[in-house]
N, C-alpha and C positions, 0 to 999 in steps of 0.2 A: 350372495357370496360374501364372507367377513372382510375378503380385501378390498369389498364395493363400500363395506358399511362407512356411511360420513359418523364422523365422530368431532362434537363441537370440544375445543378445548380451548382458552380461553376465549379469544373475541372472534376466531376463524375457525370454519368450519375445513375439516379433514378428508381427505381418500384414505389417505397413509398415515397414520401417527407415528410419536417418534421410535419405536423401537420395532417396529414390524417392515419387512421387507416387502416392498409391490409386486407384482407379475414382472416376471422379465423383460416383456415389451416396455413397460413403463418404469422398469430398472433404466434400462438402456435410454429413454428417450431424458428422463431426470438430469443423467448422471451427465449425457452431452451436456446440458443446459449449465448446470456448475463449469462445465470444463471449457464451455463457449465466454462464458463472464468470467473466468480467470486467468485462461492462458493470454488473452492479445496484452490486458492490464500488466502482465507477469514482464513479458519479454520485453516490452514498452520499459518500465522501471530496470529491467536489467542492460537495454541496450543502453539508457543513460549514464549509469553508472561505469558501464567497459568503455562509452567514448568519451565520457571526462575520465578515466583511468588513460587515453589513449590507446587502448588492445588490439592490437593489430587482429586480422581476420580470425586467425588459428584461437588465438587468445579470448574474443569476445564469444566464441564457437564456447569455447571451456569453459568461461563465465555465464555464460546460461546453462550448459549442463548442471553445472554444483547447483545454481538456484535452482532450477527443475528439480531437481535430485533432492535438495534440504525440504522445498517447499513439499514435494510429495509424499516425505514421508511424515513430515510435521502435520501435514492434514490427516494421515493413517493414523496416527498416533493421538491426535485429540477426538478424535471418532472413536476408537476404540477403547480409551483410557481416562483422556484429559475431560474436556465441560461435554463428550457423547452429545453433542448436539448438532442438528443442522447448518451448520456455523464452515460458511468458506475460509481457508486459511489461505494468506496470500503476503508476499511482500509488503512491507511497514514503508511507508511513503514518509512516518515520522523519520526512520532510519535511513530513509532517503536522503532526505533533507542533512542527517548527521555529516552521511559520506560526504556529502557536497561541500558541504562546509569547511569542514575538516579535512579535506583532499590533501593539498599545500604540502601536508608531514609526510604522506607518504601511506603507502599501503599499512605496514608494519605496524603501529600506532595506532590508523584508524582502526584495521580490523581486529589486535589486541584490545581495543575500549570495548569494541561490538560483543568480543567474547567475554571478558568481564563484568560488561553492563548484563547479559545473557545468564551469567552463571549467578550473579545479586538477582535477578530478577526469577528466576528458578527458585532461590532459593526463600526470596519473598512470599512467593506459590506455596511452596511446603511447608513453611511457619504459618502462613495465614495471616501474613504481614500485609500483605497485597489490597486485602480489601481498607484496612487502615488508609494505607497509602493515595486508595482511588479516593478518599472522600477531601484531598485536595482538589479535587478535578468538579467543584462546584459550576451550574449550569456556565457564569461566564467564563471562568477559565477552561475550562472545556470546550467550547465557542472557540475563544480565543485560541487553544491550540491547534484548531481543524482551520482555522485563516490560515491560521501562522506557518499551517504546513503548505496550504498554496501560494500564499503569496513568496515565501522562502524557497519556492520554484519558480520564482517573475524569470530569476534570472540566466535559467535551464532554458524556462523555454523562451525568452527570446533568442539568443542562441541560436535555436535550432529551429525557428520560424525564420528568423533571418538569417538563413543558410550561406556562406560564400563560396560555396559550389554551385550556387542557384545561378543559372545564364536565363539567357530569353531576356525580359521583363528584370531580371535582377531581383536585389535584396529586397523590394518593395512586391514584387512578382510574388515572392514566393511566401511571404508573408499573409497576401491576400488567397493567396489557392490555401493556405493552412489551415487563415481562417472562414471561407468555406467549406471546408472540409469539416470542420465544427461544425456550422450552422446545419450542415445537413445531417450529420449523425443525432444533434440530439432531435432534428425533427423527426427524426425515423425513428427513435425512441421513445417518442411521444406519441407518433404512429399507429408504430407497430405492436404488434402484443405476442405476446408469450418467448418461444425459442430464435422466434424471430426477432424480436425486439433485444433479446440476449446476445445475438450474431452481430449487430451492428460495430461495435465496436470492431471485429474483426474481419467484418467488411471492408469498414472503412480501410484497416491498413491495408487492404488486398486492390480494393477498388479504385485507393486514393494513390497507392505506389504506382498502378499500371494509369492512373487518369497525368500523372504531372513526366513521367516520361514522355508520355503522349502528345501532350501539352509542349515538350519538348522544353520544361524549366532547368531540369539539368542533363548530364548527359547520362546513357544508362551504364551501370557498374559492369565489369566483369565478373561474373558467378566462378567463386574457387569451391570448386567442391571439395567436401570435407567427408572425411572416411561414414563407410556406410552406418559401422555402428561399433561401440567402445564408452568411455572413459576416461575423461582425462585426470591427471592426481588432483586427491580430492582435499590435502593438504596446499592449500595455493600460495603459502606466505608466510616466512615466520614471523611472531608476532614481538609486538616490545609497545609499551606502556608509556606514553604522555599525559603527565598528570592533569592537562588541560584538555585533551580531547577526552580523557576518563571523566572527569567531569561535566564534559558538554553530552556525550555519551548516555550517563546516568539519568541526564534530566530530557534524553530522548527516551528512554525506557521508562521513565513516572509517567511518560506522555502515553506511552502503548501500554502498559497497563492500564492505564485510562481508557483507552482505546477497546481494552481485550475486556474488561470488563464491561462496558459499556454494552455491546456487542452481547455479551452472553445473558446478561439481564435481560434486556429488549428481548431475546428471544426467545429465551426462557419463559417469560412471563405470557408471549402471545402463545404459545405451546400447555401452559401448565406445568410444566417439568419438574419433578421435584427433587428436594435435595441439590438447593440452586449453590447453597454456601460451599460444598464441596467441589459442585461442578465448575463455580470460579477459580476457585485457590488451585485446581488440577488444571484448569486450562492457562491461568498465568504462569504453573510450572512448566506447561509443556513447551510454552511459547519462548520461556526464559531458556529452555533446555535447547530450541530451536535456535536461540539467539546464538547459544554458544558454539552451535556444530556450525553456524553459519560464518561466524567469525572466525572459526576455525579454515573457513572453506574460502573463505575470502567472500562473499557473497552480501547480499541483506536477509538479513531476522524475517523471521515470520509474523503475525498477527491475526486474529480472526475480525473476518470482514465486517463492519455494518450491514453490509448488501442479501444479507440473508433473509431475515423477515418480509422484506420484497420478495423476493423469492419465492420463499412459503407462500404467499399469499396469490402470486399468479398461478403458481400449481398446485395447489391446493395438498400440498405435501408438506411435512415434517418428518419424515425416517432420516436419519442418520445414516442408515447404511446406503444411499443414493453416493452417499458423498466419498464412499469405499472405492467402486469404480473407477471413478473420476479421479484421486489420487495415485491409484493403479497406473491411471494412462498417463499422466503427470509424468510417474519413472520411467516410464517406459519412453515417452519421449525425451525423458533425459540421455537416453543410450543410442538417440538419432543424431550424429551430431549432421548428417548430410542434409536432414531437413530443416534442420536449425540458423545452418547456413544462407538458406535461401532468405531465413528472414532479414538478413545483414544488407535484402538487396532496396527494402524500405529506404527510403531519402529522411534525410534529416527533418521537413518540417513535415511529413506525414507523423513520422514519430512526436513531434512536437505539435502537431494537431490532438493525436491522441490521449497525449498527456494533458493537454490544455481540458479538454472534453472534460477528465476523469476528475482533476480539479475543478470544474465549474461545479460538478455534483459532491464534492467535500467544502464551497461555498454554502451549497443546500442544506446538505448536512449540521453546520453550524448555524444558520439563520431555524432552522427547525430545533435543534435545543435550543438557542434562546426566545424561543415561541411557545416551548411548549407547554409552560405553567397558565396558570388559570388567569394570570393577570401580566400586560404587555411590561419591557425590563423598563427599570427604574433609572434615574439618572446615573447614580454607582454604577450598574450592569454594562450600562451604556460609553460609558467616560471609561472603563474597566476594556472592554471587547475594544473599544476604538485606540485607546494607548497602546496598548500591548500590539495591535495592527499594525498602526503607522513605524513604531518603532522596529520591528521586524523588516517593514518594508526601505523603511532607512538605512537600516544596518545590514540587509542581503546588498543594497547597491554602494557601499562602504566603497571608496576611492582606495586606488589601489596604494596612495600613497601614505593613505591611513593606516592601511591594515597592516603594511609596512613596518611602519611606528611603533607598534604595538609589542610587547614584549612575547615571544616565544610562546609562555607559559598561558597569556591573558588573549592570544589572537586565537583559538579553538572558544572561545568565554564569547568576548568580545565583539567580535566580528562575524560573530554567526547569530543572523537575523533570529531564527526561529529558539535560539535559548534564550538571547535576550529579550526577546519579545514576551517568550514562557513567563523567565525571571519577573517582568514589569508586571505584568499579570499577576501572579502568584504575591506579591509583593501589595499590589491594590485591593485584591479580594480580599484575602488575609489579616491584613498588619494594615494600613494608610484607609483603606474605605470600608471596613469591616461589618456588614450591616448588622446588626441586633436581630437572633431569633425569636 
């Protein structure tokens, strides 16, 4: 049968290659597997963001709609048009990071930068400006920016490990059920293998929300049901421009282009794909063009994931159009908002379990680019990845009285770990430790 035939294309061998469609049984079984690894990660990132916005139920219900809603159709959209490749698209954890920081001004501001940074980086894409760009993102500033996005969540997720809704055991209680709650997801991920080992993560929030009611660490919420199915306005906010979050902004999207790039090489290359230059420059537009509808939507940008070439390689799959599906149900469950709701009934350090998890693997992430030249990093690589850390990890726990201090224009600069940490980086590789090719 030609859909049986393996076909080796670069280092891994195939069932599916990328432009031929499976048997429908293994449409349908693929297509869960993507939508098992992106939605818990999805709603996770989007509940953070509604409960530092403060969203009341109704509100955080309609902030995960627009992102289900942006993210699904930006994944349709680089499938069909942008890098066509096996490639997840999911919330930007760099753009995480931005909100976070940047919170303080106000919606208006932030999500004004988001769609500006969005519509430059669009149009980065369609010049061909883009790959210029990525070749700042040398092995250690690359490293360096995949820290700089978890440790620029130290202060997320403590937070929300240490819960003050937590009773029983208290803020120490619920710290320790969080963490494990980690220690068992990534054993199971270590584990387990295939759809299984994909499910984990959204085990965990199902397993971990009913094991610490149980547990009796906080009390259980009251479920408000939310209409069976709708929409809510997909304009969330009008926007207005701070020349300082525009520029903290900016130097979150040289990171995701870094990011989007990265991403499409890698798996490009383990596919053979051809016509890789095009397929970058159309995937940094589409992702730029995601940024804008996102910002428009009040929401976070989209990105394509590292997490794909794993993927490929446990299912022995490369088609693109698996990924069709799965996007499909993406919207569709944007138009649930009564199941949506149910998620709202997660406790704060499960969610902050989950997060913690997803960041240990963007640690891996970084410790694997800087490993993965022929020879271990050199003292510059080194002193490079470590300044640019510390400093990040410095400046996320900035005293409130500092950041105070700070002038309007320079506290979006300033005070946000993960630019200045970029900045110290970019600044050492570059200009101060410059090594000779």
């Amino acid at each position: 049968m030609p859909n049986q035939a393996r076909q080796a294309s670069g280092q891994i061998q195939l069932d599916y290659p990328l432009d031929r469609w499976p048997p429908p049984a293994a449409t349908i079984v693929l297509s869960l597997q993507w939508l098992v690894i992106l939605v818990p990660g999805l709603l996770v990132l989007g509940e953070v963001v509604a409960l530092a916005w403060g969203l009341d139920p109704a509100g955080r219900v309609a902030f995960l709609q627009r992102l289900l809603l942006v993210t699904g159709l930006v994944q349709a959209a680089q499938v069909l048009w942008g890098h066509r490749l096996p490639g997840l698209v999911g919330p930007a954890a760099v753009l995480l990071v931005g909100v976070l920081a940047t919170i303080a001004g106000g919606p208006g501001p932030v999500f004004g930068a988001m769609a500006l940074g969005g519509a430059l980086t669009a149009a980065a894409g369609f010049t061909g400006l883009a790959a210029r760009l990525g070749r700042l993102y040398t092995p250690p500033v690359l490293a360096s920016t995949l820290l700089l996005v978890c440790v620029s969540l130290a202060p997320t997720m403590r937070d929300l490990l240490y819960h003050p809704a937590a009773a029983g055991a208290g803020l120490s209680g619920s710290f320790i059920f969080g963490l494990g709650l980690v220690l068992a997801m990534l054993l199971a991920q270590q584990r387990l293998k295939g759809l299984a080992s994909s499910a984990v993560i959204l085990l965990g929030l199902v397993v971990g929300s009913v094991a610490y009611y149980l547990i009796g660490l906080g009390p259980l919420p009251a479920w408000r049901p939310a209409a069976a199915l709708g929409l809510p306005s997909l304009l969330a906010t009008e926007l207005s421009f701070n020349p300082g979050v525009v520029v903290a902004f900016c130097l979150c999207y040289l990171a995701l282009i870094a990011n989007e790039l990265g991403s499409i090489e890698t798996t490009g290359r383990m596919i053979g794909a051809p016509g890789m230059d095009g397929r970058a420059n159309r995937a940094v537009a589409v992702s730029g063009l995601g940024g804008l509808a996102a910002g428009l939507a009040g929401v976070l940008g989209p990105v394509t994931y590292s997490v794909s070439p794993a993927v490929m390689i446990s299912t022995r799959s490369a088609s693109r159009w698996t990924l069709l599906p799965a996007a499909g149900l993406v919207v569709l469950l944007s138009l649930w908002p009564g199941g949506l709701s149910l998620f709202q009934m997660a406790p704060a350090p499960v969610v902050g379990a989950v997060l913690l998890s997803l960041m240990a693997q963007g640690v891996f992430a970084a410790l694997h680019v800087l490993q993965a030249g022929e020879r271990p990093p050199d003292w510059s690589v080194g002193v490079t990845v470590g300044t640019a850390t510390l400093v990040g990890i410095i400046v996320s726990f900035i005293p409130a009285a500092a950041r105070q201090a700070l002038h309007p224009f320079l506290q979006p600069i300033l005070a946000n770990g993960f630019v200045l940490g970029l900045i110290t980086a970019l600044v050492l590789e570059h200009l101060l430790l410059r090594r000779k090719v």
